[in-house]
N, C-alpha and C positions, 0 to 999 in steps of 0.2 A: 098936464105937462105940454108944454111946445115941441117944436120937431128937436132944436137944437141940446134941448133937455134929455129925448129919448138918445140923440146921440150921443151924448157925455156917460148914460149910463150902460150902454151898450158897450161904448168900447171899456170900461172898467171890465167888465164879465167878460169880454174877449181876451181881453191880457191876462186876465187871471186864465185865460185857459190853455195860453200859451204854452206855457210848460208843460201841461201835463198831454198835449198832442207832440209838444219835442220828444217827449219821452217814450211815445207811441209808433213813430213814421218815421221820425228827423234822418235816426242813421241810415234807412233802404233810402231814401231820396237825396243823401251825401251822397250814397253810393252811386247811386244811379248818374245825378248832375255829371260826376268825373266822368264818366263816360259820354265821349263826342258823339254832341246829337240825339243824347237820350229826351223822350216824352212822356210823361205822363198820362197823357191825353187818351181818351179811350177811344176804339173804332167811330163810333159813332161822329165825335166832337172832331178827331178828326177827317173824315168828313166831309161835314160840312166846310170847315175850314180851308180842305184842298178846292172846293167847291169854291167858295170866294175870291181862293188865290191873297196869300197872303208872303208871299217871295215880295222884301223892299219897300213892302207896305212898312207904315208908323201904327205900333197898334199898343190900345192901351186896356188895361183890365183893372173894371169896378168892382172892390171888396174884395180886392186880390188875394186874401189871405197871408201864406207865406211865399205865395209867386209861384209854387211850382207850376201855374198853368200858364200865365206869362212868357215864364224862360223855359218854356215846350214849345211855344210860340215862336218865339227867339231862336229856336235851335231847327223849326221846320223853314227858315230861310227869313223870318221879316224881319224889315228894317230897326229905326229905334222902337223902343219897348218901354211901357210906363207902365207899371202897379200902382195902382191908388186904393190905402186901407185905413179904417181909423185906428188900428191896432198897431200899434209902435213895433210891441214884441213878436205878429209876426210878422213885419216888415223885415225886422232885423233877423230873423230866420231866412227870407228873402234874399237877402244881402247876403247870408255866409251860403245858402245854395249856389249863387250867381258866381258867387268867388270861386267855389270849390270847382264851377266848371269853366270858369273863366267867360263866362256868358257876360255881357254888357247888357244890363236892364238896370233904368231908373228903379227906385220905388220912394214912394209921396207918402205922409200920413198926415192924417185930415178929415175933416169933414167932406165928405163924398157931394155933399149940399156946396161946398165954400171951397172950393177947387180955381187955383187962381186962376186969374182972364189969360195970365202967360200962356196957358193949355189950350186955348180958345183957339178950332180950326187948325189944328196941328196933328188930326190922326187920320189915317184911311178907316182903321175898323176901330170898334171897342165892344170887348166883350164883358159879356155878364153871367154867372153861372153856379149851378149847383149851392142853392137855400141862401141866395144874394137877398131877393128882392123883398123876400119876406122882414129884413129887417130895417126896411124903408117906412118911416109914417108917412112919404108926403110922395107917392107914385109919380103923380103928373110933374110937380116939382125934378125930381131924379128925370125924367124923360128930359123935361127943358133944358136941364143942364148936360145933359147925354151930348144932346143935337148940338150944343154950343160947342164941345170938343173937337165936332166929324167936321171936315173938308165936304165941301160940295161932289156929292156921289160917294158919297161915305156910304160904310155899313154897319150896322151893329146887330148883333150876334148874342143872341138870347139859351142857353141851355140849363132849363131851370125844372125844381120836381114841379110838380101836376099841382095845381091848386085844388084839385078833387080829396088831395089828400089831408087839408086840412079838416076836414068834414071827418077824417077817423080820427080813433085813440090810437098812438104809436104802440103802446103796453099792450093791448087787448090781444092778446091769442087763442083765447077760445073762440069769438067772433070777430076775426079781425078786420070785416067787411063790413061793420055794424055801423050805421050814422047817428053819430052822435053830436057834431055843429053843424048849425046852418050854415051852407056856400055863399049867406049874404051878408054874413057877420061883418061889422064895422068898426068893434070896439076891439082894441090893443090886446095883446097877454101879456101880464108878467108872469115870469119864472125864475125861480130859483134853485132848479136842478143843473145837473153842469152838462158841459158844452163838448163832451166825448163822445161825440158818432163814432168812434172807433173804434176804442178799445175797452167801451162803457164804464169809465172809471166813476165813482160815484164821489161828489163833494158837492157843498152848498156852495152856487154860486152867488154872486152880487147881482141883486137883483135885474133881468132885463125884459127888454120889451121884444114881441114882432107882431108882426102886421098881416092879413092875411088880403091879399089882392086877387080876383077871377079874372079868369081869362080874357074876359071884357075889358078889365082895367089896362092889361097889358097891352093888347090886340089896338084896343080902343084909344089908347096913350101914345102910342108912337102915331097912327094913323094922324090924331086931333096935333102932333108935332110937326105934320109933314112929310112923315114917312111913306115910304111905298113897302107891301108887302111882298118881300122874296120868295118866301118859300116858308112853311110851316108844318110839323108833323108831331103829333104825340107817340111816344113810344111803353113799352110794357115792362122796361127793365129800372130796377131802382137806380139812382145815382148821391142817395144822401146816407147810406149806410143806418136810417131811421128807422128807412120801411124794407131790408131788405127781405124780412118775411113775409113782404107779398109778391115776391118774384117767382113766378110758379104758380101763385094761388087762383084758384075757380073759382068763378068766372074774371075773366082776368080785366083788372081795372089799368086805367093810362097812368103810372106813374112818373112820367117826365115829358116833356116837351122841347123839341127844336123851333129857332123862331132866327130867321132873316130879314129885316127890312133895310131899305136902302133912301137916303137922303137923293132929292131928285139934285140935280148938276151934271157936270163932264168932269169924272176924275182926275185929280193929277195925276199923271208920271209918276211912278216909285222911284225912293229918295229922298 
């Protein structure tokens, strides 16, 4: 399969999963949107964020989902706001959030590869986050196109789970620290289980793909774009609702990481 094959078949399995995360979250985060200035965001993510200074900036977010992390964004002071998803259905989730809170955010669907040149140098930040990257085949590809987006003195904003974590079985609870993949794996997964981190609904999905990237690839990827490194930290607490049985667990392994790099240039002005 090519890159743009795994993408045709990724977003089929994400739409199909759309419904059944509405039917898990949709109404607390109606709820929440109506209220002015609500986040979703957690301590951490934001932050970083306040860390960056994100008041007036343009900021956009890769594999946005349904947006609610965008239009947290949007609600902590920045300027315009872009979601880019290949998932229609939750785009359009996206969209009735935005409404519900009167929040002004774009959202785009698309090939996160094929993101028109209009986009090109038109953001301060763009973020990337929570089990994004994994369903990238082409790493360096995704960075290139990243860089194309950011304003000279751009940033982008990485909060993603641990790649150590590929190396376990999610299921495993009698040993759930047991290594079962090699950290140097190169070959795809398909799957055909479904796509409920949350409320573990069980249904056969359409079949998809992800990818499993090391620290290297990512660290390594923005650096070989031109990136300068911000600041970087791994942390101990789950953020994909997969693994959140090793939150607590001895010896305690890095289950996420923080990542800032910055595009060298002189910022624009917010606005």
């Amino acid at each position: 399969m090519d890159r743009s094959e795994y993408t045709r078949a990724n977003r089929l399995a994400w739409n199909q999963a759309a419904p059944v995360h509405e039917r898990r979250r949709f109404a607390d985060l109606l709820a929440g949107f109506r209220t002015p200035g609500y986040s979703c965001l957690d301590p951490v993510e934001t932050a970083v964020l306040n860390r960056i200074g994100v008041g007036g900036k343009a900021v956009a977010q890769l594999l946005c989902n349904n947006g609610r992390e965008i239009l947290s964004v949007r609600n902590l002071g920045a300027g315009r706001c872009v979601g880019f998803d290949i998932a229609d259905a939750f785009l359009e989730q996206g969209r009735r959030l935005a409404e519900a809170g009167g929040i002004e955010c774009e959202f785009v669907a698309g090939d996160v590869y094929e993101i028109p040149p209009g986009y090109d140098g038109a953001f301060d930040l763009v973020t990337v986050t929570i089990g994004a990257l994994c369903w990238l085949p082409d790493l360096p590809g995704f960075f290139a196109r990243l860089r194309r987006l950011l304003r000279p003195g751009g940033h982008v904003f990485l909060y993603e789970m641990h790649p150590f974590l590929d190396m376990l079985d999610p299921e495993d609870r009698e040993d759930p620290l047991r290594i079962r993949f090699s950290y140097f794996m190169t070959e795809p997964y398909e799957d055909l289980s479904g796509l409920d981190y949350y409320g573990k609904t069980e249904y056969e999905s359409a079949p998809k793909f992800w990818f499993h990237h090391r620290l290297a690839d990512v660290v390594g990827g923005l650096l070989r774009e031109g990136f300068a490194l911000v600041e970087f930290e791994e942390h101990p607490h789950d953020i994909s609702n997969v693994f959140a049985h090793l939150d607590g667990v001895e010896p305690r392994p890095p289950l996420c990481y923080t990542l800032v790099a910055r595009l060298p240039g002189a910022p624009r002005p917010p606005g």
